[in-house]
TORFINU-878404 format. One record per residue (C-alpha): residue in one letter; chain; x, y, z. Coordinates in nm, 2 decimals, decimal comma. Layout:
<sites>
<site "A" "A" <X Y Z>>
...
</sites>
This chain:
<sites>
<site "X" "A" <8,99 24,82 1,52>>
<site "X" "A" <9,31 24,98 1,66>>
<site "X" "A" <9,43 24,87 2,02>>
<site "X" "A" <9,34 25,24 2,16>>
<site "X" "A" <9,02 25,16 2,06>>
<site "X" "A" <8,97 24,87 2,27>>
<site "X" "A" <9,03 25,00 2,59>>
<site "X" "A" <8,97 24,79 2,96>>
<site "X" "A" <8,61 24,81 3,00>>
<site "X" "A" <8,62 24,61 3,39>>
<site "X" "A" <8,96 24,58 3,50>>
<site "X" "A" <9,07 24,96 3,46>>
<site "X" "A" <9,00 25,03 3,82>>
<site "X" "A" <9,25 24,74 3,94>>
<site "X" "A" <9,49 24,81 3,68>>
<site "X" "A" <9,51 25,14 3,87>>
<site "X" "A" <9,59 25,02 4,18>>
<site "X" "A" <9,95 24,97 4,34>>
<site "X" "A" <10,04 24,59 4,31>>
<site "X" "A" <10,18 24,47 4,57>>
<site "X" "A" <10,27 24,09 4,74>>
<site "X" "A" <10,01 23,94 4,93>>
<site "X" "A" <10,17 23,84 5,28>>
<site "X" "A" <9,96 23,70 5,60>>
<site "X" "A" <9,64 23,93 5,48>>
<site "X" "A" <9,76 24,25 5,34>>
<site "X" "A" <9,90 24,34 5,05>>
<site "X" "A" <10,27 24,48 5,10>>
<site "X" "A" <10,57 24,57 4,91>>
<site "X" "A" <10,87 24,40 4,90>>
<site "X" "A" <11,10 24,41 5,18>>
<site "X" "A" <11,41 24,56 4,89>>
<site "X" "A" <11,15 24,79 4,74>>
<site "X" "A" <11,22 24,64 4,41>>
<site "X" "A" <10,91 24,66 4,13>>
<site "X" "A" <10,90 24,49 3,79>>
<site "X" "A" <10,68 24,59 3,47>>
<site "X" "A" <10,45 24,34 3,30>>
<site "X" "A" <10,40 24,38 2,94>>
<site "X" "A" <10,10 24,40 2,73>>
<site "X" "A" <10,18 24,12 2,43>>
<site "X" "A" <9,94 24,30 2,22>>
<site "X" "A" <10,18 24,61 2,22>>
<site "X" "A" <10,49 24,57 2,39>>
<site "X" "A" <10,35 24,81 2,59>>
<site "X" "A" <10,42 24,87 3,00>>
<site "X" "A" <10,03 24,72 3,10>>
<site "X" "A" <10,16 24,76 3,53>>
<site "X" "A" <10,40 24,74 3,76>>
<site "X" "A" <10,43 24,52 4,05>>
<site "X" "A" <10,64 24,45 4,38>>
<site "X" "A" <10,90 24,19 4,31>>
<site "X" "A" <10,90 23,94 4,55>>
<site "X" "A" <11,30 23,78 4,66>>
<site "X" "A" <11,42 23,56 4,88>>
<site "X" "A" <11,35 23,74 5,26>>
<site "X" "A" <10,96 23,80 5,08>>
<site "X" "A" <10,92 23,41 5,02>>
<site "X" "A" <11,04 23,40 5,39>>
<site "X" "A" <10,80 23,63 5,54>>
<site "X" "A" <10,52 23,47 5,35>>
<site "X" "A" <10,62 23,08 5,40>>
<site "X" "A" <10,62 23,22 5,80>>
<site "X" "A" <10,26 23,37 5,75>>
<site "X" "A" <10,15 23,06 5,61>>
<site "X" "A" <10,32 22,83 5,89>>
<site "X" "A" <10,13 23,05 6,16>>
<site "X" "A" <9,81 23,00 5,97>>
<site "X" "A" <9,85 22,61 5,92>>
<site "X" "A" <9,91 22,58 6,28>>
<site "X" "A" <9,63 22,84 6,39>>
<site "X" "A" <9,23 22,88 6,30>>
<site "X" "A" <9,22 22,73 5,99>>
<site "X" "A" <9,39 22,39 6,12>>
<site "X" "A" <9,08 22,40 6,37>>
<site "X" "A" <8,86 22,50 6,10>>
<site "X" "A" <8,57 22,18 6,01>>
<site "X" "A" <8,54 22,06 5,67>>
<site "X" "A" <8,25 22,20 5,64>>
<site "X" "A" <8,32 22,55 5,69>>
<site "X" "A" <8,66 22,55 5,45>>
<site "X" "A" <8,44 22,39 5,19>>
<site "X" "A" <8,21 22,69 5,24>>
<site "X" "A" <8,51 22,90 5,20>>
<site "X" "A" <8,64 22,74 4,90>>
<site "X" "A" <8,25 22,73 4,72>>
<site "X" "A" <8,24 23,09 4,80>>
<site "X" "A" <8,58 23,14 4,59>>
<site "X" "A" <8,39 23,01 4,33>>
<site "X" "A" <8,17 23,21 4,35>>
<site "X" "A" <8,33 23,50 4,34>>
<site "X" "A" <8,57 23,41 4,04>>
<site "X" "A" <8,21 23,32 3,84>>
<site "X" "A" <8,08 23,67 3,95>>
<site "X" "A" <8,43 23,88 3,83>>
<site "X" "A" <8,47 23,67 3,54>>
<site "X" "A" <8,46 23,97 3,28>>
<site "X" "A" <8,72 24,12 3,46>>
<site "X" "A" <8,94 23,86 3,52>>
<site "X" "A" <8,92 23,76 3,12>>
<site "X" "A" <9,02 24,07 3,07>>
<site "X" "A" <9,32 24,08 3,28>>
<site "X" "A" <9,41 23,76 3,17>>
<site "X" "A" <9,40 23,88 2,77>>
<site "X" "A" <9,58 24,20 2,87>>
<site "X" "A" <9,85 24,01 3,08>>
<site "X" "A" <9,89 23,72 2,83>>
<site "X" "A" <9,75 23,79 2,51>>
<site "X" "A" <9,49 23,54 2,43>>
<site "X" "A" <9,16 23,60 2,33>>
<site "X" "A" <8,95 23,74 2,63>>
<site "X" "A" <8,67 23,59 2,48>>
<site "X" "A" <8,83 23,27 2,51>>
<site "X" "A" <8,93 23,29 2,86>>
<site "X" "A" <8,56 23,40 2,91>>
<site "X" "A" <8,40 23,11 2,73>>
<site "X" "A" <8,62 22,83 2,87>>
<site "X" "A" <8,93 22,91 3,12>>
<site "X" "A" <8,68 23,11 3,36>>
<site "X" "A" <8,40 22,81 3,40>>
<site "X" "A" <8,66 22,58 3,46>>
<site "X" "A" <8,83 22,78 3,72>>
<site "X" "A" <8,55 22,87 3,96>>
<site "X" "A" <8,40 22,49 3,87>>
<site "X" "A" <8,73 22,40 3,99>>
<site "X" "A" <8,67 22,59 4,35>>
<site "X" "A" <8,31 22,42 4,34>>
<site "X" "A" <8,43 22,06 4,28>>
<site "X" "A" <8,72 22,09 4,54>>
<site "X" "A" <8,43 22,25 4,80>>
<site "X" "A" <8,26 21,95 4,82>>
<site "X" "A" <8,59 21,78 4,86>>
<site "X" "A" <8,67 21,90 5,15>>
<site "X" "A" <8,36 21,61 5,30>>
<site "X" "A" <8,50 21,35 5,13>>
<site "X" "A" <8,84 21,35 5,29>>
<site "X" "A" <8,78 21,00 5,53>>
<site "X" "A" <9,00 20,75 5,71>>
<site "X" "A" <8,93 20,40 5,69>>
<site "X" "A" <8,90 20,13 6,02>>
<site "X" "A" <9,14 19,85 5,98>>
<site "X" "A" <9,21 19,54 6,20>>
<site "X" "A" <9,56 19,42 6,21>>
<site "X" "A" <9,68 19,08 6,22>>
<site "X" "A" <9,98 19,06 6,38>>
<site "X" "A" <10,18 18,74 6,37>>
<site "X" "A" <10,39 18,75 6,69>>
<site "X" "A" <10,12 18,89 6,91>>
<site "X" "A" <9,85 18,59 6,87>>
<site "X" "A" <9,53 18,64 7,06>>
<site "X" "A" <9,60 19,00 7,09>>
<site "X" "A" <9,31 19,30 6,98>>
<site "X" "A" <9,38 19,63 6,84>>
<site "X" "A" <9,11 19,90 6,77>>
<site "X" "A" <9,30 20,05 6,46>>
<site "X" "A" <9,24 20,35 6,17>>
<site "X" "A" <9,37 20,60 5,97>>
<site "X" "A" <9,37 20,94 5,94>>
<site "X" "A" <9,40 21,19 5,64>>
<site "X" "A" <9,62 21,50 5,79>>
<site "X" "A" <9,75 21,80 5,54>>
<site "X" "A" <10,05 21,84 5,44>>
<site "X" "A" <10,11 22,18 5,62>>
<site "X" "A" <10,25 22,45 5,38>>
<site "X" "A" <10,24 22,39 5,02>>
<site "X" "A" <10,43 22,59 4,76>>
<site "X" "A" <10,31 22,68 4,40>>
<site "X" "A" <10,49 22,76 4,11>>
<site "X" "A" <10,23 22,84 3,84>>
<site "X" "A" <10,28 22,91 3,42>>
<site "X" "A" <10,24 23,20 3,20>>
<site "X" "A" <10,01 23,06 2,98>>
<site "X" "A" <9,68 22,99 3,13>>
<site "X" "A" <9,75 23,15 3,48>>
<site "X" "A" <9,40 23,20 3,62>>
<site "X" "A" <9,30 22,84 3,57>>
<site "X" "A" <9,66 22,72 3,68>>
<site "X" "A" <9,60 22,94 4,03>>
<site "X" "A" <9,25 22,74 4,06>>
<site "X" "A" <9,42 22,39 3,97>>
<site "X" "A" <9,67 22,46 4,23>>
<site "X" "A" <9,47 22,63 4,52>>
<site "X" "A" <9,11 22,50 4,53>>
<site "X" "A" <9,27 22,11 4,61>>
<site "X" "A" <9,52 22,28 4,87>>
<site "X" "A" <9,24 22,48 5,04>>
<site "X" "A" <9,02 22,18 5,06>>
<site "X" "A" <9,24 21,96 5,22>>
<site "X" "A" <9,32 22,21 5,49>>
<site "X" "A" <9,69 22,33 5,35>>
<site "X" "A" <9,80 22,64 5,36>>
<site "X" "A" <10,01 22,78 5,02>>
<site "X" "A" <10,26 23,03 4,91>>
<site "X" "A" <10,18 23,06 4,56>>
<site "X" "A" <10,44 23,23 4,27>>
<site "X" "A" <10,28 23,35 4,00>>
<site "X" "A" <10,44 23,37 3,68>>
<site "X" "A" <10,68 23,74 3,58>>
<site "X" "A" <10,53 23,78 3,28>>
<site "X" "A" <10,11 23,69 3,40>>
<site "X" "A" <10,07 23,81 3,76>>
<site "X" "A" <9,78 24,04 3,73>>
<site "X" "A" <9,51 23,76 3,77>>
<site "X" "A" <9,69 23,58 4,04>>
<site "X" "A" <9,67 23,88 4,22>>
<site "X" "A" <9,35 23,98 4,18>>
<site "X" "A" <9,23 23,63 4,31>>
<site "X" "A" <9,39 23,70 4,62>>
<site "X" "A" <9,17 24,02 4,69>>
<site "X" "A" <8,83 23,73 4,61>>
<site "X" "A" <9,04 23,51 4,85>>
<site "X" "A" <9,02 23,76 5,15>>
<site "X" "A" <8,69 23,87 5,01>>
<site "X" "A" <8,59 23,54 5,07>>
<site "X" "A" <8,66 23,51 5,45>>
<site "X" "A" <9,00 23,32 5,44>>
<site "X" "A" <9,21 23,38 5,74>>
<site "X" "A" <9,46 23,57 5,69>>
<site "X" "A" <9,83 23,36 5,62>>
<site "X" "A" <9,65 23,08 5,45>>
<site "X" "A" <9,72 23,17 5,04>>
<site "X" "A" <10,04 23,46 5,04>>
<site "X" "A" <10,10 23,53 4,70>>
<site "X" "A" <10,46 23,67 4,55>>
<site "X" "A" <10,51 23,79 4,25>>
<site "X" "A" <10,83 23,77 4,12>>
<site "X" "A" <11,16 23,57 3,92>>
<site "X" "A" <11,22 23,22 3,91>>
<site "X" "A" <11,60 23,28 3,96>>
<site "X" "A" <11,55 23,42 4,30>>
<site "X" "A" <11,13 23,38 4,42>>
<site "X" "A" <11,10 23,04 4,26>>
<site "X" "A" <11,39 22,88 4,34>>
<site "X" "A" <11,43 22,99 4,70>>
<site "X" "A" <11,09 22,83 4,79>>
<site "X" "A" <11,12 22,57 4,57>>
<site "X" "A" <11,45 22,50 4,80>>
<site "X" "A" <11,26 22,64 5,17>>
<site "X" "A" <11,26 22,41 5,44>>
<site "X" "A" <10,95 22,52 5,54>>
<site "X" "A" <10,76 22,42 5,31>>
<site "X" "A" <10,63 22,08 5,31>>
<site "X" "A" <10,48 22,05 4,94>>
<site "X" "A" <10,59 22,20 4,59>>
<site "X" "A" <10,36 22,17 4,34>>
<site "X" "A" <10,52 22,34 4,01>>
<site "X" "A" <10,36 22,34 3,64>>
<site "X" "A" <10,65 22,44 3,34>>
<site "X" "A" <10,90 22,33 3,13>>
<site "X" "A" <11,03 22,02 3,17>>
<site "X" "A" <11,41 22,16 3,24>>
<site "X" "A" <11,28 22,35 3,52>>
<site "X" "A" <11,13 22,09 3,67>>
<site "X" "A" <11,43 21,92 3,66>>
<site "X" "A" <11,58 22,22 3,85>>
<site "X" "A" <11,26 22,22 4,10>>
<site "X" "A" <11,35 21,83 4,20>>
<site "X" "A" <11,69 21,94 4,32>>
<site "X" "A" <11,58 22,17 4,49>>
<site "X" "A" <11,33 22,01 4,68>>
<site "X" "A" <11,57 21,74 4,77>>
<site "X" "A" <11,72 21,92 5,09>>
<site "X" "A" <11,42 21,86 5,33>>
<site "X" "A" <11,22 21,61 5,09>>
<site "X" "A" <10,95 21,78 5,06>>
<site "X" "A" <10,66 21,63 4,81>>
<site "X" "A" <10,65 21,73 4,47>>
<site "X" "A" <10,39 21,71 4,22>>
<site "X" "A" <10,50 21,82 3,85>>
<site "X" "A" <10,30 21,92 3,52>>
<site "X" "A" <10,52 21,98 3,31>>
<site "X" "A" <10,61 21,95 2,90>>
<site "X" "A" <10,44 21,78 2,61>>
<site "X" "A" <10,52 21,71 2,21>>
<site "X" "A" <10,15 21,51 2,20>>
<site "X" "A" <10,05 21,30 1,92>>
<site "X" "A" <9,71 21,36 1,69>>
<site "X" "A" <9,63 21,04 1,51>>
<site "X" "A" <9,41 21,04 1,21>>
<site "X" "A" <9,31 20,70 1,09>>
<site "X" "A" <9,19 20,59 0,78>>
<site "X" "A" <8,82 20,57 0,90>>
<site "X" "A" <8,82 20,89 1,03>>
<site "X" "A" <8,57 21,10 1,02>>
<site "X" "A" <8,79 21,39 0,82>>
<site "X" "A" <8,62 21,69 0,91>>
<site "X" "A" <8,60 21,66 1,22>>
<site "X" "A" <8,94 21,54 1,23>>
<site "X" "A" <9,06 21,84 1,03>>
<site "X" "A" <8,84 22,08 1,33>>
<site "X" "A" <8,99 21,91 1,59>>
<site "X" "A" <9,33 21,91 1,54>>
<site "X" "A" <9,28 22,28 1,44>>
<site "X" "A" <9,17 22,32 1,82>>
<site "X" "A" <9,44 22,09 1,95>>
<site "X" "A" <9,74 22,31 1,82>>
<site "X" "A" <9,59 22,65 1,74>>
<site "X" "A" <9,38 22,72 2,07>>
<site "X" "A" <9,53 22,97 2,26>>
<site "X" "A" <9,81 23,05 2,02>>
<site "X" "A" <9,93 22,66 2,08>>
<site "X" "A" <10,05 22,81 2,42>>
<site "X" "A" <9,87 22,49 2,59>>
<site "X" "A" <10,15 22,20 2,74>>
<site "X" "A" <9,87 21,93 2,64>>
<site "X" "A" <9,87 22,05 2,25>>
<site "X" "A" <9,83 21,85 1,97>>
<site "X" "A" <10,18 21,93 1,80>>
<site "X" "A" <10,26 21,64 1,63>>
<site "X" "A" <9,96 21,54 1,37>>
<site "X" "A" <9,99 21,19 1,23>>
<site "X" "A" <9,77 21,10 0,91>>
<site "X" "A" <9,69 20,81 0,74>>
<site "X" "A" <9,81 20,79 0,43>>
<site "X" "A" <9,49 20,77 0,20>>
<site "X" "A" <9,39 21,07 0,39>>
<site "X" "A" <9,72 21,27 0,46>>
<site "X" "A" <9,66 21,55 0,18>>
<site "X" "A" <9,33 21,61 0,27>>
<site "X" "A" <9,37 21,68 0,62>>
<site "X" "A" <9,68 21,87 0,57>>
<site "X" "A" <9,52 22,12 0,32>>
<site "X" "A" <9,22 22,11 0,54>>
<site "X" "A" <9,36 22,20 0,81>>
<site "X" "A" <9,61 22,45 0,64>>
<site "X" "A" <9,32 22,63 0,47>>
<site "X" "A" <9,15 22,65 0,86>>
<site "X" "A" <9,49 22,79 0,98>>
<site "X" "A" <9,50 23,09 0,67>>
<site "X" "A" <9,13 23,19 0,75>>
<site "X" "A" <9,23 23,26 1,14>>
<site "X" "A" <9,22 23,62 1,25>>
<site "X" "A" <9,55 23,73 1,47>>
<site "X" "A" <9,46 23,98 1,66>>
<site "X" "A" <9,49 24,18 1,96>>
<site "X" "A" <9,29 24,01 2,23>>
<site "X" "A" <9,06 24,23 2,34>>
<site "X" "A" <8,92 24,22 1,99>>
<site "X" "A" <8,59 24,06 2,01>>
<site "X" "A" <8,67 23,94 1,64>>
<site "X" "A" <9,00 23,78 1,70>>
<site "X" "A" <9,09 23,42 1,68>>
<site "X" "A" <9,47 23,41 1,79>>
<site "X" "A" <9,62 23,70 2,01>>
<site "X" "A" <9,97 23,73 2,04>>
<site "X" "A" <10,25 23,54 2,24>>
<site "X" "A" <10,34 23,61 2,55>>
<site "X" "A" <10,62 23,77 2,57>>
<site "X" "A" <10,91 23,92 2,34>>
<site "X" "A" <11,12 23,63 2,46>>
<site "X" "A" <10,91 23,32 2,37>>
<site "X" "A" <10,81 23,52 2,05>>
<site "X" "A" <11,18 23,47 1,96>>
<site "X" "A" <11,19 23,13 2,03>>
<site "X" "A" <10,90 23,04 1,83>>
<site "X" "A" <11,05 23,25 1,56>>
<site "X" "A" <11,37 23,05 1,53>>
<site "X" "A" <11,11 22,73 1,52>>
<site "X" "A" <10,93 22,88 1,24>>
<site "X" "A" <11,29 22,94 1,12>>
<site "X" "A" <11,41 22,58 1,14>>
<site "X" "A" <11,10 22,44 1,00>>
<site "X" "A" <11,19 22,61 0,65>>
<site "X" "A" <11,51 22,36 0,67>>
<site "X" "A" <11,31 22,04 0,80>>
<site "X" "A" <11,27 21,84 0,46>>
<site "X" "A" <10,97 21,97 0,51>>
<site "X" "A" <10,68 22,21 0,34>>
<site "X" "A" <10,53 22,49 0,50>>
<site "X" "A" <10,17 22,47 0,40>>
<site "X" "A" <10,06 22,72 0,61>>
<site "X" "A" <10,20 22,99 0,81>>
<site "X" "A" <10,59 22,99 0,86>>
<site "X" "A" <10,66 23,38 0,95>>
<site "X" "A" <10,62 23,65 1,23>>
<site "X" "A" <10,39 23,95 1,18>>
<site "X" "A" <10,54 24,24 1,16>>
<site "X" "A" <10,35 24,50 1,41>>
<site "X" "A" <10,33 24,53 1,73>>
<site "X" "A" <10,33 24,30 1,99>>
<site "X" "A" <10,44 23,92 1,96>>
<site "X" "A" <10,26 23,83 1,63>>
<site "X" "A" <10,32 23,50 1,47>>
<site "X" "A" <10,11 23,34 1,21>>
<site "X" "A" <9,94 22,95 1,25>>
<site "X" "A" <10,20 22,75 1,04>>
<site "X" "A" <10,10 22,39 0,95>>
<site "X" "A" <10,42 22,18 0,80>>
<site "X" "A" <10,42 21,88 0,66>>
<site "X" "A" <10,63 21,59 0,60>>
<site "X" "A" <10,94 21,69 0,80>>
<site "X" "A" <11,26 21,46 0,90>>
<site "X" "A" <11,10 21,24 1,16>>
<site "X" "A" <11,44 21,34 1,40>>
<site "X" "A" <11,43 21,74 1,32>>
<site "X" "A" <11,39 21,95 1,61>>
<site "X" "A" <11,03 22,08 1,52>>
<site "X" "A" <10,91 21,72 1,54>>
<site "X" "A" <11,12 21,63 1,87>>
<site "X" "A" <11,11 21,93 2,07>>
<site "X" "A" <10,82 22,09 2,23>>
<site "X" "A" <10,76 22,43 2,06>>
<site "X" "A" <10,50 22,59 2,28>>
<site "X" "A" <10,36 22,79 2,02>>
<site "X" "A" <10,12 22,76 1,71>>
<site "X" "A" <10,32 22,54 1,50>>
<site "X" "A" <10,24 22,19 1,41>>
<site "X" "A" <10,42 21,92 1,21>>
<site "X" "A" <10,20 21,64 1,01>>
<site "X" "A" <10,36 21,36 0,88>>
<site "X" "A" <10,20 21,03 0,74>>
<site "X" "A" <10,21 20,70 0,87>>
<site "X" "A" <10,00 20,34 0,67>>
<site "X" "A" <10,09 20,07 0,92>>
<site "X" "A" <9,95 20,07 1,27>>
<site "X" "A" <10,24 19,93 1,50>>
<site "X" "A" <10,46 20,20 1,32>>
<site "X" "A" <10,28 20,48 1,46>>
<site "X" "A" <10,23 20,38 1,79>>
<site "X" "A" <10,62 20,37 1,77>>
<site "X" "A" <10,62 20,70 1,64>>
<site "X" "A" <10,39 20,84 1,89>>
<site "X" "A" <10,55 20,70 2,16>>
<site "X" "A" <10,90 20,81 2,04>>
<site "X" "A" <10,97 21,12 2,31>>
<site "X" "A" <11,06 21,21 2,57>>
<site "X" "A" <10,71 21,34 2,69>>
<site "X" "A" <10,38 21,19 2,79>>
<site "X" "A" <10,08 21,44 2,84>>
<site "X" "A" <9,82 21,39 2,59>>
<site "X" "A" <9,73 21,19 2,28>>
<site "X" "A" <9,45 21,25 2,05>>
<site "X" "A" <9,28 20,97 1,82>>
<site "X" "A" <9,02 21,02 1,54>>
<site "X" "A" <8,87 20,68 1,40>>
<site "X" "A" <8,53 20,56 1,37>>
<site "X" "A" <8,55 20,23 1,49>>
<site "X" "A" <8,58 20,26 1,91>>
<site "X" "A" <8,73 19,91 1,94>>
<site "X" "A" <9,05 20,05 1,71>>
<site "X" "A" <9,03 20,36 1,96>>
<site "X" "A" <9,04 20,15 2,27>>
<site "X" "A" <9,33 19,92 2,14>>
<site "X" "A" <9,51 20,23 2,09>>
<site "X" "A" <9,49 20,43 2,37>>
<site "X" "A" <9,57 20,13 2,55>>
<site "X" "A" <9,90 20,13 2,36>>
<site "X" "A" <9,99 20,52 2,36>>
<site "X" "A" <10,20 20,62 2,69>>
<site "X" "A" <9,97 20,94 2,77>>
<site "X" "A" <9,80 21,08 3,07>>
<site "X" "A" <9,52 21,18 2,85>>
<site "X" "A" <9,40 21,02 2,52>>
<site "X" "A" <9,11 21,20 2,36>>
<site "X" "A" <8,88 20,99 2,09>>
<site "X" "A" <8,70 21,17 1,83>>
<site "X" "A" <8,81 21,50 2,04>>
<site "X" "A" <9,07 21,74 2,21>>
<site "X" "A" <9,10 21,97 2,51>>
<site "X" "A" <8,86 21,87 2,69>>
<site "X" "A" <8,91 21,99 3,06>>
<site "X" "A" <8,66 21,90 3,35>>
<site "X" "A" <8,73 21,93 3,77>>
<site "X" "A" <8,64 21,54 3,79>>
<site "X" "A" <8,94 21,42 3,51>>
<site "X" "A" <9,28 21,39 3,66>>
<site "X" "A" <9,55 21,54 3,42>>
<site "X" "A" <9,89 21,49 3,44>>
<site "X" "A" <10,20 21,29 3,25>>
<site "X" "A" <10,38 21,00 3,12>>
<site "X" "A" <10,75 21,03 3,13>>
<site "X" "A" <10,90 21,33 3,18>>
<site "X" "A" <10,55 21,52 3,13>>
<site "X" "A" <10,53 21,48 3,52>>
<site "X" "A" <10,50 21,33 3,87>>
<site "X" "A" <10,13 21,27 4,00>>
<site "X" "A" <9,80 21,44 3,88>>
<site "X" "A" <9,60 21,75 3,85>>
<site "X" "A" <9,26 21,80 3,95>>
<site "X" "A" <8,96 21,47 4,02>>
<site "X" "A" <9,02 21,31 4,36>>
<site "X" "A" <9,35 21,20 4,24>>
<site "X" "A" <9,50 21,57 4,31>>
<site "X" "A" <9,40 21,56 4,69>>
<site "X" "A" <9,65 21,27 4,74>>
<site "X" "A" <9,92 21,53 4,66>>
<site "X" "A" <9,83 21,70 4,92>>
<site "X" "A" <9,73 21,47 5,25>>
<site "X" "A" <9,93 21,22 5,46>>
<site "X" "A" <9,82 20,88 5,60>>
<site "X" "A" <9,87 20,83 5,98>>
<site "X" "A" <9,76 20,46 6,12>>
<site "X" "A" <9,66 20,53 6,49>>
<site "X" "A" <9,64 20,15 6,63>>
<site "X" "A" <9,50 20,11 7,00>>
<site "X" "A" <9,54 19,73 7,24>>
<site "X" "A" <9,22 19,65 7,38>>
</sites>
């Protein structure tokens, strides 16, 4: 099936539109006039253009947000925001076709993949965070206070928002990245400036027409498109923005810190991984072999939490390195609007380079590519699912987080070794463990510095589990109740009686 062939079927109408920034209610160019194209992956193809947002359009919108935080919505009752933010929901559940759509056509993956998983967790998101909204309380305290014996206080806290909360959100699953970010902002009565991505801002923008459609006043999300060099960094560094909540690399979230560090505002990072699969010896192998398939190959291994480095047990190290290389030949790369395709593309012609000069350096690892190992030549970002095993422990495929569908498997017989192993990086996102016996699994993922170990699974993604990193994988957490800390101060009010 050709790509002509497979032509929008819901999001032709919005693709049509003009795409502008979305500033205190109404969607606007930018104040230059300047416009940028996003790609199609699949083709290399112009898909839309869209206003560029700079430094004087951050300004406008962190201003329009200000006004908002300090207007209606700040009088607004829990309730009514988490009617507000169910009703967002809602509304992403309704348009999820369409938004699958725009996500494949903007990023490449496999709409049917952001259909079957990324779309449920992003309006669940909105739903869980709804209810939120109730369960934001205070507590009574009564102090004891040393020097002032005899004396009675009537005392509490408060939970107050932050005010106005930037976002800085990836490329490679930006629909559910705009929920993780927004729906805990919204419920806790913040109001955001949120940058989508260059290369993914379709979805982000078409959640901000379901925002207004929604009934949120106007000012509380602005969304602005644009580059990191000049959009990102400028409210990254705004001093009026209370809150910057970023998910990316790891370097730029080094760069986001500094910039934050004028006015101190908050920051809450997700950033990098190089995540350990461990296979023990008790394993259940087929499964094991499935689930590391999922943990490095699911959307084209363009996931910060993916299983990248697989470690085997020795008695079992062939077998679930053919295994899995056999799973990784029988994958169909395709553009993503194929209903039959597996894998779509990557991104964008500059990450498809970068994971080409991975698949490069693998070949002089010490290494064997079982599987995989080259680009495809045709259109778009093709690369194929490459599975290589037995590197150099120290080469850079092992080390250094490749962010594509590449994964390195290298054998390990004594226990304390691998957990040395696995914990040797810089990173600490996820971990993955496949054993039988639960009591080795506990001891384990007591021992592996992770935000996330999975037992006898992978990627699995819910509103209630907080996500977030060891290490330099992050500062604070993602989603459950932990998330709504990022986003609320404590004030102690303390009255004599």
């Amino acid at each position: 099936m050709t790509t002509a062939a497979m032509a929008p079927k819901h999001s032709s109408d919005f693709l049509d539109r003009r795409h502008g920034l979305l500033i205190d209610g109404r969607f606007v160019d930018a104040v230059d006039g300047r416009t940028f194209e996003t790609i199609d992956p699949g083709t290399g193809q112009v898909l839309a253009t869209v206003s560029e947002g700079s430094e004087r359009d951050i300004d406008a919108a962190v201003e329009a947000a200000r006004r908002a935080a300090e207007g209606p919505w700040s009088k607004m009752s829990p309730s009514e925001r988490g009617r507000i933010v169910h009703r967002i929901g809602d509304l992403v559940a309704e348009h999820a076709e369409e938004l699958a759509e725009l996500e494949s056509l903007d990023s490449g993956k496999p709409a049917s993949a952001a259909l079957a998983v990324e779309l449920p967790l992003a309006a669940d998101m909105f739903w869980y965070m709804a209810g939120a909204a109730r369960r934001i309380t205070g507590t009574s305290v009564t102090p004891s206070v040393p020097y002032m014996p005899g004396a009675e206080f009537h005392a509490y806290t408060t939970r107050e928002p932050l005010g106005v909360a930037g976002q800085i959100i990836p490329w490679n699953v930006p629909i559910l990245m705009a929920a993780w970010k927004l729906a805990p902002a919204l419920a806790t009565g913040n109001t955001v400036v949120l940058k989508p991505a260059e290369q993914t801002p379709l979805t982000a923008l078409r959640i901000g027409e379901l925002l207004l459609e929604a009934g949120l006043p106007d000012g509380v999300v602005n969304i602005v498109p644009g580059f990191g060099e000049r959009a990102g960094a400028h409210l990254a560094a705004h001093d009026g923005v209370d809150k910057i909540a970023f998910t990316g690399s790891t370097e730029v979230g080094r760069s986001i810190v500094r910039a934050a560090a004028g006015n101190l505002k908050r920051v809450s990072l997700e950033l990098g991984g190089k995540s350990p699969n461990i296979v023990l010896d008790d394993a259940d192998v087929d499964a094991a072999i499935a689930g590391a398939a999922l943990a490095i190959f699911y959307n084209q291994g363009e996931v910060c939490s993916a299983g990248s480095r697989l470690y085997v047990h020795e008695s079992q190290f062939d077998r679930v390195v053919e295994g899995l290389a056999e799973h990784a030949r029988g994958i169909k790369v395709g553009y993503g609007l194929d209903p039959d395709t597996d894998m779509g593309p990557l991104v964008s012609a500059e990450h498809f380079e970068r994971v080409s000069r991975y698949l490069d350096l693998g070949k002089q690892s010490g290494g064997r590519t079982v599987a995989g190992g080259n680009v495809l030549d045709r259109d778009g970002y093709y690369v194929e699912p490459s599975v290589i095993a037995r590197p150099d422990r120290d080469h850079p495929i092992v080390r250094e987080e490749i962010f594509g569908p590449v994964v390195t498997a290298l054998p390990f017989s004594d226990i304390d070794d691998l957990a040395r192993q696995a914990n040797d990086t810089i990173y600490g996102l996820a971990a993955g463990v496949w054993t039988s016996d639960l009591s080795k699994a506990h001891l384990l993922a007591k021992r592996l510095k992770a935000g996330t170990v999975h037992v006898n699974t992978y990627h699995v993604f819910a509103a209630e589990l907080p996500f977030g990193g060891y290490k330099q994988s992050g500062w604070g957490r993602e989603k459950g109740d932990a998330v709504l800390e990022q986003y609320l101060e404590t004030k102690s009010v303390v009255v004599a009686l």
